[in-house]
N, C-alpha and C positions, 0 to 999 in steps of 0.2 A: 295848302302850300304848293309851290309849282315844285317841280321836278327839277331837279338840277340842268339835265340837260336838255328839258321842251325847249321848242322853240317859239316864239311869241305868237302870240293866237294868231295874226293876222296870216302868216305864214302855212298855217297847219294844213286847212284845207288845201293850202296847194301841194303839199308834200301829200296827202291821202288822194286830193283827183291823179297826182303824177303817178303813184302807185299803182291805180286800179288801169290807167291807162296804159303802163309799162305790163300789167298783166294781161292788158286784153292784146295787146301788141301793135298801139294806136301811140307808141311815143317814139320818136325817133332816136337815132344813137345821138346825133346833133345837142336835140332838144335836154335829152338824157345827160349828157354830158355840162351842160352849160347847166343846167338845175343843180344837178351833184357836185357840181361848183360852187351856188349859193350855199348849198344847205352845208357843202361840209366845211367851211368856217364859222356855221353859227352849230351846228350840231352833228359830227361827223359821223357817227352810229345812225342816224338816219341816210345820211347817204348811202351806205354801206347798205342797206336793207333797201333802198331804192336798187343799188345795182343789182344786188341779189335778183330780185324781183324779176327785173329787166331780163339776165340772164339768163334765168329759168322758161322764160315764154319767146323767146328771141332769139333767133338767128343771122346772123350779117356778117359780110365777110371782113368786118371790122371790129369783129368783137374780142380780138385780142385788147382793144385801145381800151373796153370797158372794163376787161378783168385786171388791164395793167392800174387802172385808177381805185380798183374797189384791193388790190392790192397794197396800194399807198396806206388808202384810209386802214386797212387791217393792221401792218406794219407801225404805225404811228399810234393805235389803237394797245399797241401789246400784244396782238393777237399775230406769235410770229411764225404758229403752225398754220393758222388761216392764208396769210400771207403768202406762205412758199406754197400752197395749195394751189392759189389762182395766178400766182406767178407762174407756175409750172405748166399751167393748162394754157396760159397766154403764149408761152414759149412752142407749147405742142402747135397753138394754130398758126405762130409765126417764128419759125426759129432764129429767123434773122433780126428780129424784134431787140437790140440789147438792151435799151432798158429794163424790161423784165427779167433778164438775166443778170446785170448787175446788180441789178434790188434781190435777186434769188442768192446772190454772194452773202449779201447783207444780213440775210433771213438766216442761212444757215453760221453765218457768224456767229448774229448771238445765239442761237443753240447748239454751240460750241463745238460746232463739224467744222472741222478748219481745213477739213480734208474737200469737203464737198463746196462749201464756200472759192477753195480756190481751184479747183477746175472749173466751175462758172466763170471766174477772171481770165483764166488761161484760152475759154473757148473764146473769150473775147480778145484778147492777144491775140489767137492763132489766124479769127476771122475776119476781122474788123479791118475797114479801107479809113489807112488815115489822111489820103487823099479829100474825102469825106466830112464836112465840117462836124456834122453831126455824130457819125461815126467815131469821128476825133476825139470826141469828148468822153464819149464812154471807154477809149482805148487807153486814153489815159489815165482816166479814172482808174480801167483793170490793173495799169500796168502798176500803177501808183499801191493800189492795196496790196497788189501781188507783193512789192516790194517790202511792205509794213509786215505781213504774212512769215515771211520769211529772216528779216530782222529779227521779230520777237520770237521767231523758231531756232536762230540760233545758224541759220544759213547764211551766214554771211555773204557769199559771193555769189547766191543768187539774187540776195536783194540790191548787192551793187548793178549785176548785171540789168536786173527789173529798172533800177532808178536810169541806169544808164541810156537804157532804150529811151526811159521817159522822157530824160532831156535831148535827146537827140532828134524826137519829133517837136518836141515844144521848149526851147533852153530856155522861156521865162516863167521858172514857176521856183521863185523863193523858197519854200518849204520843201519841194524837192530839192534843189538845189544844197540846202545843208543839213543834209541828211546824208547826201550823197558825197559830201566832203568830209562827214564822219565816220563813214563806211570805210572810204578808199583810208584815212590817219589809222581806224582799229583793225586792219587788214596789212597796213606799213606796205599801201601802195604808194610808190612814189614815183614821181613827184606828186602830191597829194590833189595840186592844184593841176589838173591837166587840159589841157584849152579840147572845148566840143564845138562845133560850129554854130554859130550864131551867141557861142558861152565865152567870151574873155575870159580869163584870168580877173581881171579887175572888176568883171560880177559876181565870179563867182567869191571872189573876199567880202563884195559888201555884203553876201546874202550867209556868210558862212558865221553859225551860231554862235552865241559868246561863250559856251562850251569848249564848242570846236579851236576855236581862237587862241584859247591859251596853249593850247599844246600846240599851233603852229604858227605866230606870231611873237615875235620877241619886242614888239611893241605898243608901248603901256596907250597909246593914244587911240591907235587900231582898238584895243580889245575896250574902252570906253566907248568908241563908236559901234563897237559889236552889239555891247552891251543895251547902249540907249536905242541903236535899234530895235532891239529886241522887245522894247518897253514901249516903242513907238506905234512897230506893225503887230506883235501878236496881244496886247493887255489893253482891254477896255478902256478908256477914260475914265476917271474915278470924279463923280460927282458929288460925293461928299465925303467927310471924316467924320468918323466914329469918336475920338477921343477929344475928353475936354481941351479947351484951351488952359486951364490951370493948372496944376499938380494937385496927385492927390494928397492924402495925409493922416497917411497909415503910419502905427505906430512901428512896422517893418515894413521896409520896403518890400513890394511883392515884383518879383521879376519871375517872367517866365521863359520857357528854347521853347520853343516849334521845330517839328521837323520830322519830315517823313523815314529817319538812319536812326532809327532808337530802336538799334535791333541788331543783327551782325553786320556790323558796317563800320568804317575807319573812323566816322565820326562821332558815332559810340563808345568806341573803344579809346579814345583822346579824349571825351567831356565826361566819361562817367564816374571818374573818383573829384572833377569840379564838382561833380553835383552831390556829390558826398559831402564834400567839406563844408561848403557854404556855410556860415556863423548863422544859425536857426534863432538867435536872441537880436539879432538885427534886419533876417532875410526869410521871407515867406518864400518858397520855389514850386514853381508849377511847370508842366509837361504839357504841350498840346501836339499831339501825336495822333500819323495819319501812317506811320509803319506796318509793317506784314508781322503778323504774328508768328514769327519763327521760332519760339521758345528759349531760344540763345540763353545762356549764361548773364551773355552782357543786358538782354533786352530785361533781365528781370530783377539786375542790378539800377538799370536805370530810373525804373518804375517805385524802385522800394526808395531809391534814394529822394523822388517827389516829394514834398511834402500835398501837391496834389497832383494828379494824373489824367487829364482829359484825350478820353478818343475822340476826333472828329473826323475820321475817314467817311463817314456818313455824312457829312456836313456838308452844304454847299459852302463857298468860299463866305458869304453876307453873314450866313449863318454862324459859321468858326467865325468870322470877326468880330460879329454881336457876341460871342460867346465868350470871348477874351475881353470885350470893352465892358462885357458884366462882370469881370473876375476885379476890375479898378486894377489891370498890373500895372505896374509902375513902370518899370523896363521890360521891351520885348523882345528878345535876341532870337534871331531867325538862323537857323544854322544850314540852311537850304541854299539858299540865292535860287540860280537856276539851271539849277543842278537835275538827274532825274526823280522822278517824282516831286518836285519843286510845286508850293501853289502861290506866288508872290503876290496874286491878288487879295490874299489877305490879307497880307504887310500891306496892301497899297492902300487899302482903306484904312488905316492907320488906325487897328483900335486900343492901342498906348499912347501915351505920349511922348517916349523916348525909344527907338526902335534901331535896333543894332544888328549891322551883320558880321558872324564868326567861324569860320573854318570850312563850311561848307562850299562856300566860293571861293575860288582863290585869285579874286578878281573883282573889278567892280559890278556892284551890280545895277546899275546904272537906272535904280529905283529913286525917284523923289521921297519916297517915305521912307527911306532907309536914311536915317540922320549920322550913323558912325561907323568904322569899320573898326576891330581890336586889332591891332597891330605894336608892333614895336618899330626900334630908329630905324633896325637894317631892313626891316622887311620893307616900310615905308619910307622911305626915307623924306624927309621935308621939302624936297624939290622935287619930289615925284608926288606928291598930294597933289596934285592940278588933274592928273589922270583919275579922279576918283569922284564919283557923286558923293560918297559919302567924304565927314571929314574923320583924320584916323584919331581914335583911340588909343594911345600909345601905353604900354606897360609895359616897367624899368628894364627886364633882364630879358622877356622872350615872350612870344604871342601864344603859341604854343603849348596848351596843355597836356598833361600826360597820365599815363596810368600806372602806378608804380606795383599796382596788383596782379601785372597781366602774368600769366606764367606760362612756360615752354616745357616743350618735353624732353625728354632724354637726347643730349647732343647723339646724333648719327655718326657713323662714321664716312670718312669717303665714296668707300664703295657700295657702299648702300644707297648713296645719291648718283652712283654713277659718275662720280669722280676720280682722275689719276691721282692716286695719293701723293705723289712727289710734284705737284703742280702746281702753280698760282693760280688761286682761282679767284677770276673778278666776276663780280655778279651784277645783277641788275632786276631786280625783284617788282619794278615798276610794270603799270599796265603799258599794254603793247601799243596804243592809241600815243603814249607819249614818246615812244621811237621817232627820232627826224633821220632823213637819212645824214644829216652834215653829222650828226652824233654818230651814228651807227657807222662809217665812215673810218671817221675817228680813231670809235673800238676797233674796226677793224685793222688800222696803222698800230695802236698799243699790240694787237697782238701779234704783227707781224716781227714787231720789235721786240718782243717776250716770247721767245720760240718756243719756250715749257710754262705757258700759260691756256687756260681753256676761258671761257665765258659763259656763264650760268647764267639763262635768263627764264623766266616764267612763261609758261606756256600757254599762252592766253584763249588762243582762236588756231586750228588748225590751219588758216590761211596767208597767216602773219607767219607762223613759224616758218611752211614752206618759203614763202617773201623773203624771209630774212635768210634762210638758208642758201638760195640761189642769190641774195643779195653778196653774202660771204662769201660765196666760189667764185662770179663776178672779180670780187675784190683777189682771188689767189688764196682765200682762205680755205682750211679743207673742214668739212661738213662738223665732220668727228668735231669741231674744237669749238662746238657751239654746241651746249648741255641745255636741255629744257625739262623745268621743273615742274608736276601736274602741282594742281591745287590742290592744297590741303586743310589738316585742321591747324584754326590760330594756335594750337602751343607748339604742334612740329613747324610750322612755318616759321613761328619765333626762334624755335631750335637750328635751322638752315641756316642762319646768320653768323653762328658759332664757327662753319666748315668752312666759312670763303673769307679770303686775305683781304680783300678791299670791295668798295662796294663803287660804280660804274653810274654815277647821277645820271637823268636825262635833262634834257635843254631845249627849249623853253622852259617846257614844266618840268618843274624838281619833283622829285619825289616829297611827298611830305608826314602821311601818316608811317610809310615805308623807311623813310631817313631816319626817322624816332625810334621807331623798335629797329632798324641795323644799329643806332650810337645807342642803345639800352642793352640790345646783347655784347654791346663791345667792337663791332665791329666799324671801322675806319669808313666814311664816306665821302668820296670826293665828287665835287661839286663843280659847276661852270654857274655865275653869276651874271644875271642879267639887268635890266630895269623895270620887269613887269612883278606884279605879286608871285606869282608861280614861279618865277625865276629867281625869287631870291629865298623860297621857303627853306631848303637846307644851310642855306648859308648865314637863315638868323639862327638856326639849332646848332650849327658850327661856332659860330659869333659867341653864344650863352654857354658851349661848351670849353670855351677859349682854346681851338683851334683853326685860327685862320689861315695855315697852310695849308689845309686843305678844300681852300674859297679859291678858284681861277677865274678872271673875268675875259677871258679868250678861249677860242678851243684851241690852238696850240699850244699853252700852258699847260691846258688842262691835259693833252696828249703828253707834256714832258713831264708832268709830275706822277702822270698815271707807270711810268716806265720808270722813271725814276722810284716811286716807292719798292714796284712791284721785283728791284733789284737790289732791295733794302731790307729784305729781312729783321733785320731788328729795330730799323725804324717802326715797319708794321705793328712789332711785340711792342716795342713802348707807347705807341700809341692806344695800346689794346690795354695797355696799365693805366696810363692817362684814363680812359673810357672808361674804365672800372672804379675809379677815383669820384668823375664827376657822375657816375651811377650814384654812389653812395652819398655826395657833400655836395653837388654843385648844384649850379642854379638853374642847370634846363630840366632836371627833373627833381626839382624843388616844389610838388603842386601845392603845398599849404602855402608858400610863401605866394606862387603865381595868385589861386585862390584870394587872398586879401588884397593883393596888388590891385585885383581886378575889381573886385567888393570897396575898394577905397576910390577907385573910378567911378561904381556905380553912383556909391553915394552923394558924391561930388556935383555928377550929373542932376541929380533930383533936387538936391539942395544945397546948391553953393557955396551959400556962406554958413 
């Protein structure tokens, strides 16, 4: 039997004359180089042992160009100590050499020196002529990692800076480009959109994520075109589908969530008493999960609640989809979109036949194989379904599921949060990504006009807080009257809701798992409505809680009701009775009733009549 990786007889003698030749020192670097060419697409361990060979008996003043090529094949081989071996030895005989230095980035990446990884990037920042085509290429490359480096480190305002360089030598390059537009929204640099030369404004939106989008567009057409873009330049072509054309017919319908948040994440924490209820005499339920094993509370409530449980973090995308097309699920509800950690290539090869997206997007997700969205009237409303690949799913009282099990810890007192005790305190508990400044603005008008009020917001990124700080003195506001909250654990986080008098929505994006638990501990949230999904998420929980005084669809309203309550005392307390009412009786946090609403859609879906 042949060896896996021989290569066809014909061939062989000439890789063993190339051998003996490259040993006696009768091959040229040329020659050598153009052979190690053939061979290492039919069998690349032999090249690798041809240049070895070569190197050993071989001197030239080009033989960085051999160790950089027998470095490829090592690299691509696994072998990533081999690798930075003769990468490093290439670098010794040419330091200017960057190729070998960026593949030396590469090497020590995966062996997890992220230290050593990026000062090979940075020597190439420091050195590199981007006058230079060639140089060019590898500069950006560095600058481009350097920035990814630094992102995932937690540096924010170096990897702005890193992206920034990189569009400034080259302003067409898409994936930098909205990355670097997500950078500047979760740093609450603004204007977010800032013209670079050779970068408009009007490239940088079309190239800016359907992520990005919702928190800085308030329209629903824009964040469709974000969307389908997204589906257009980064997702394969799907050449075929996995799922029947017919329905199955199973005596329970088997539905299954996907999703990388079945763990401590908001959208955990809103589906995991759904997945509790589900009627078990009508509905099979399965989990197909690619989450981090955080041990959470939540992650082992969700898992117990499956009636089955698949990890596929292992999985290629083909492979989880065959894996789900072998389970015959009936319904597949995708709670991801493209969100982080998102794989829609899954969804895309459609291996259900009815596939739904829920909560995790708060937007289209401008997938073909996504057939429905769950929605209700206010979130979607019937003249805004044009903006949506999918068509919506509506159920009666609220989209929005909840978890009536979460629990909080002991209310704090003021001063324990750092709070004036005798003050209004408005809060804003949203990430800092969804700050605009026409909002923040705003706040800063509510508070000039509430002279004993402070503003409580969450502390998200060290470089946001600074932003917003000198954003408020800017505005005449003084430092002191801006309170930032560290992160914490979910039951004191739930407990902070109890100490602040109203709660300060952001616009575009609403708050949405953050709105539910403020109107669960009671606390009052006021809202600006828009017409995209993200702009109208508190104001369908407002809607189902039957307060739509506190829905504005302007921000001057929303500025006058924000003043007006915050001089209202005991409107605030009746409304904190009200909230305590529809905690106990009402229909937004009704999830048995949501639960069959939603199970009565299911069914419907599979079998019509």
């Amino acid at each position: 039997m042949a060896k896996k990786n021989a290569l066809p007889q014909t061939t062989q003698p000439d890789f063993a004359q190339a051998t003996l030749q490259a040993w006696n020192g009768q091959l040229g670097l040329l020659q050598l180089l153009e052979l190690c060419n053939q061979l290492s697409e039919q069998n690349a361990p032999l090249a690798a042992v041809l240049y070895q060979t070569w190197l050993k008996r071989n001197r030239t003043t080009h033989d960085h160009l051999a160790l950089f090529n027998l470095g490829v094949i090592l690299f691509n081989e696994g072998d990533y100590a081999g690798a930075g071996e003769v990468y490093s030895r290439a670098i010794r005989l040419a330091p200017d050499f960057l190729q070998p230095r960026f593949n030396l980035g590469l090497v020590h990446e995966r062996l997890g020196q992220f230290d050593i990884a990026t000062a090979q990037w940075q020597w190439i920042e420091t050195h590199a002529d981007a006058s230079d085509p060639e140089q060019r290429q590898f500069l950006l490359m560095a600058v481009n990692n350097l920035g990814r480096h630094y992102e995932e480190q937690g540096r924010l305002a170096d990897a702005l800076h890193s992206l920034t360089k990189s569009l400034r030598i080259e302003p067409n390059q898409p994936d930098v480009i909205h990355h670097w537009v997500f950078l500047r929204a979760k740093q609450c640099v603004w204007p977010v959109y800032e013209p670079l030369p050779g970068l408009p404004e009007a490239m940088q939106r079309e190239y800016t994520s359907a992520m990005a989008m919702i928190s800085i567009s308030e329209d629903p057409q824009q964040q469709l075109i974000a969307a389908q873009n997204y589906v257009r330049n980064k997702m394969a072509p799907v050449t075929h589908k996995l799922a029947p054309e017919k329905p199955y017919k199973h005596k329970k319908l088997r539905i299954a969530y996907c999703s990388s948040d079945f763990c401590l994440h908001p959208v955990a924490q809103l589906t995991v008493e759904l997945f509790e209820l589900h009627n078990r005499d009508q509905f099979e339920v399965y989990g197909f999960d690619w989450s981090r094993e955080d041990g959470s509370p939540i992650r082992q409530r969700v898992i117990k609640a499956m009636d089955h449980f698949e990890r596929i973090h292992h999985l290629s995308d083909e492979a989880a989809a065959q894996l789900i097309r072998q389970h015959e699920i009936d319904i597949l509800i995708d709670l991801q979109g493209q969100t982080l950690g998102a794989r829609p290539a899954i969804v895309a090869l459609r291996p259900a036949p009815i596939q739904i997206t829920y909560l995790g997007l708060p937007a289209t997700t401008g997938l073909p194989s996504i057939d429905y969205v769950i929605a209700d009237k206010f979130l979607i409303p019937e003249d805004q379904a044009q903006y949506y690949s999918e068509k919506p799913l509506y159920l009666p009282d609220v989209y929005q599921s909840s978890d009536r099990k979460r629990k909080h810890a002991a209310i704090p007192t003021r001063s324990s949060c750092g709070l004036p005790e005798g003050a209004v305190v408005f809060c804003s508990f949203n990430n800092n990504y969804k700050f605009t400044e026409e909002m923040f603005d705003c706040w800063m008008r509510i508070l000039k006009r509430t002279p004993n009020s402070v503003l409580w917001l969450l502390a998200d990124n060290p470089w946001a807080q600074a932003n917003l700080i000198a954003h408020a003195q800017g505005a005449g506001i003084d430092m002191t009257r801006l309170i930032f909250a560290p992160r914490v654990s979910p039951e004191d986080y739930l407990a902070r809701f109890a100490v602040a008098d109203l709660f300060l929505d952001t616009y575009p994006f609403n708050a949405g798992t953050t709105a539910n638990d403020a109107l669960w501990m009671g606390l009052p949230v006021l809202t600006r409505t828009g017409k995209t999904f993200a702009s109208r998420m508190a104001g369908a929980l407002l809607t189902a809680a039957g307060m739509p005084e506190l829905i504005t669809y302007d921000v001057a309203s929303y500025e006058e009701q924000a003043v007006a309550l915050a001089n209202s005392p005991d409107k605030l307390k009746a409304m904190r009775k009200q909230l305590d009412g529809v905690r106990k009786n009402g229909v937004l946090f009704d999830t048995p009733r949501l639960v069959k609403n939603l199970e009565e859609q299911f069914k419907h879906l599979v079998r019509p009549h």
